[in-house]
VEXFI-329528 format. One record per residue (C-alpha): x, y, z; residue number from 1; residue in one letter. Coordinates in steps of 0.5 Angstrom, whole numbers, plus 500, padded with zeros to 3 digits. Layout:
BEGIN
x,y,z,k,r
X,Y,Z,NUM,A
...
//
This chain:
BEGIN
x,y,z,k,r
814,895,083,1,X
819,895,078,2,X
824,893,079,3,X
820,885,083,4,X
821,880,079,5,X
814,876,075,6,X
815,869,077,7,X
810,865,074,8,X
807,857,078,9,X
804,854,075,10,X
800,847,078,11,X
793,844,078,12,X
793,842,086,13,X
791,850,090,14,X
795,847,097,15,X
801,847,092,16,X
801,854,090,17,X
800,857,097,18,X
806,853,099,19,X
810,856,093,20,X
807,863,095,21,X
809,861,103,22,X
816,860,101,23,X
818,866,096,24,X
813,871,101,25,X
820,873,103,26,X
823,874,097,27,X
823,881,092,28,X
819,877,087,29,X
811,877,085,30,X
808,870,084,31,X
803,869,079,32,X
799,863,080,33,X
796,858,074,34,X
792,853,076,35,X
792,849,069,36,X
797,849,063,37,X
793,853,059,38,X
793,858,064,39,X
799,859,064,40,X
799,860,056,41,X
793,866,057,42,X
798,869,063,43,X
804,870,059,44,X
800,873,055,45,X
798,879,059,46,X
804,880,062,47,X
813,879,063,48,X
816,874,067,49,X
822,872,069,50,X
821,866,072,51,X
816,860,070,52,X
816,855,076,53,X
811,849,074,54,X
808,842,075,55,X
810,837,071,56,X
803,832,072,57,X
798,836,071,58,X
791,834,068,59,X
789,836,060,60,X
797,840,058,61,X
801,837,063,62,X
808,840,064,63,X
812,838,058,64,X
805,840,053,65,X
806,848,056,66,X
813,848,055,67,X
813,846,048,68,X
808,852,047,69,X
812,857,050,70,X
818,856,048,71,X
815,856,041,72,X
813,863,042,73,X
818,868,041,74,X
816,873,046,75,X
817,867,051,76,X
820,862,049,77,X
827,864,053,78,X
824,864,060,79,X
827,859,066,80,X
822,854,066,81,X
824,850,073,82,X
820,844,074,83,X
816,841,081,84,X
815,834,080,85,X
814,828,085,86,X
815,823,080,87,X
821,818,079,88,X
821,817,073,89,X
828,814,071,90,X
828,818,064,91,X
824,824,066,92,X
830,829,067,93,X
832,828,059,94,X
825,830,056,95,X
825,835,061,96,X
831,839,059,97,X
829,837,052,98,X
824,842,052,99,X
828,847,055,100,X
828,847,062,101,X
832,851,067,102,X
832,846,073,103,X
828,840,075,104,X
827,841,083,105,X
823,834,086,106,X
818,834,090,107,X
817,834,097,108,X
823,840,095,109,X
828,844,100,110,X
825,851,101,111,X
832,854,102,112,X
835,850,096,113,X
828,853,091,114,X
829,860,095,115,X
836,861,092,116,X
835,858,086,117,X
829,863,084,118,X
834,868,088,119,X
839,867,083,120,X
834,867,077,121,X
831,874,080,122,X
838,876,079,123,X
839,874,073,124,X
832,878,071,125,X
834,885,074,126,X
841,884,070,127,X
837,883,064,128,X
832,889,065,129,X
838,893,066,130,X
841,891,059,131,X
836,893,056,132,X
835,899,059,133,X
842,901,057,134,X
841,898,049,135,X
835,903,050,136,X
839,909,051,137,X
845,907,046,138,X
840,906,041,139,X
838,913,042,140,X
844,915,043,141,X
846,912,037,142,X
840,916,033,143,X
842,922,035,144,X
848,921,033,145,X
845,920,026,146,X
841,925,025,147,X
846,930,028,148,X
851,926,022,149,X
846,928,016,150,X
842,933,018,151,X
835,930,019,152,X
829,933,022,153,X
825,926,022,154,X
829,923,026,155,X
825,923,034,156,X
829,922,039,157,X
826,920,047,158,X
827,926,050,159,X
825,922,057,160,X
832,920,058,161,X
836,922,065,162,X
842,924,063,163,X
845,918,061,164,X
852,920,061,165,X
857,919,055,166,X
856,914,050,167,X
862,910,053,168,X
862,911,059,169,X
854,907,057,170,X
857,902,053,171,X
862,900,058,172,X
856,899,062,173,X
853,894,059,174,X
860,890,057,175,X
859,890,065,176,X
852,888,065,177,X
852,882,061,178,X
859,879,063,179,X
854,878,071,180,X
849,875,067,181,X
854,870,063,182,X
857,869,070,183,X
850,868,073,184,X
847,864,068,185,X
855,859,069,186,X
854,859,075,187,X
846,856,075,188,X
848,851,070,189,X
853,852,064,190,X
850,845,060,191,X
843,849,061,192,X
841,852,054,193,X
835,857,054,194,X
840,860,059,195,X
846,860,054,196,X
841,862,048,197,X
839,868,052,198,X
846,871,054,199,X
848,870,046,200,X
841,873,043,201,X
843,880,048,202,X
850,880,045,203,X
847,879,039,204,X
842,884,040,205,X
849,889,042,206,X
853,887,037,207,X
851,892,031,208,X
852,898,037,209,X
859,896,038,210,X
861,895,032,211,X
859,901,029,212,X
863,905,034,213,X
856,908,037,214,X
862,912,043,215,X
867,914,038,216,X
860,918,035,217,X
857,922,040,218,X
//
C-alpha cells in the first residue's frame, strides 16, 4: 500500500530476520529482508525506504561498510539506519554515529522499545511523503502561475491533481508538515544529524516557493 512504510533488515543469521518480522508483524510497515551488506546496496536499489534496521557484525561488509555506502549515494544516503548488535564494544557507539546512524539498539533488544522507535520513524516517513506530495503540487501551482504570467503554451502542467485548494491554503499545509517532522526528528534525537539533514534539505527544497510568494501568484 502506499501509504506503509518500506523498512529495510538487514542481517546475515535468517532467525533474526524473522524475529525482526515477528515483532513489527502488528505495525503498518513492510519489511524487507537482506541477508548480507551487499544485499541491502542491491535492495535500495530497486525500491524506497524509510527505514533501515541493520546488523552490525556481519561477514564480507559488515554494518559499518553498508552504511558508508549508502550515505554515499544521494538517492540514500538520508535514510534512518538504526543499528542491532550484541557486541559491547566500549567504543562502538561513536563510530556508529560517525557514519550516520539514527539509533543503536543492543541486543537481545526490548520488542516494545524497537516498536516504538520504528513507529516513530514510520511516522516521520508518512510526514515526509506528504511533504513532497505537497511541494508537487506548488511546484505545479507555481508553473501555471508562470505560464498564465507570460503567455506560454510550452509549459505542461499535471492535470491529474484533486483539487488542491488555494495556493495558500497549500503552503500553509506544509509550513504545518514540516513543523511535525522537525518535532519528530527532536523528539527521536535532536544530536542525530541524518535526521537534522533531512529536515534542513526538505526546507531547502521550500524555500525558493516561499520566497517567490507562489500564494500571492495564483
Amino acid at each position: 500500500m502506499a501509504d506503509v512504510t518500506r523498512i529495510l533488515a538487514v542481517d546475515d543469521r535468517a532467525d533474526n530476520l524473522v524475529a525482526l518480522r515477528a515483532v513489527l508483524d502488528a505495525l503498518p510497515v513492510e519489511v524487507v529482508c537482506a541477508d548480507s551488506g551487499r544485499a541491502a546496496l542491491r535492495a535500495l536499489l530497486d525500491g524506497d525506504f524509510g527505514l533501515i534496521l541493520m546488523d552490525l557484525v556481519m561477514p564480507g561488509m559488515d554494518g559499518l561498510e553498508t552504511a558508508r555506502h549508502i550515505r554515499s549515494r544521494p538517492r540514500t544516503r538520508h535514510v534512518p539506519i538504526v543499528f542491532l548488535t550484541a557486541s559491547d564494544t566500549p567504543d562502538l557507539a561513536p563510530r556508529v554515529y560517525a557514519v550516520g546512524a539514527a539509533d543503536l539498539l543492543t541486543k537481545p533488544f526490548d520488542p516494545w522499545l524497537l516498536r516504538a522507535k520504528v513507529t516513530a520513524f514510520a511516522e516521520l516517513d508518512r510526514h515526509q511523503r506528504e511533504l513532497r506530495r505537497q511541494a508537487a503540487l506548488l511546484r505545479a501551482a507555481a508553473t501555471a502561475a508562470t505560464a498564465a504570467a507570460t503567455g506560454s503554451s510550452t509549459v505542461s502542467v499535471p492535470v491529474q491533481v484533486a483539487d488542491p485548494g488555494p495556493a495558500e491554503t497549500r503552503l500553509k499545509l506544509v509550513d504545518a508538515r514540516l513543523r511535525e517532522i522537525e518535532s519528530l526528528a527532536e523528539g527521536l534525537d535532536p544530536a542525530v544529524p541524518p535526521l537534522c539533514a533531512q529536515v534542513r534539505a526538505l526546507r531547502q527544497a521550500l524555500d525558493p516557493l516561499l520566497r517567490g510568494g507562489v500564494a500571492h501568484r495564483i
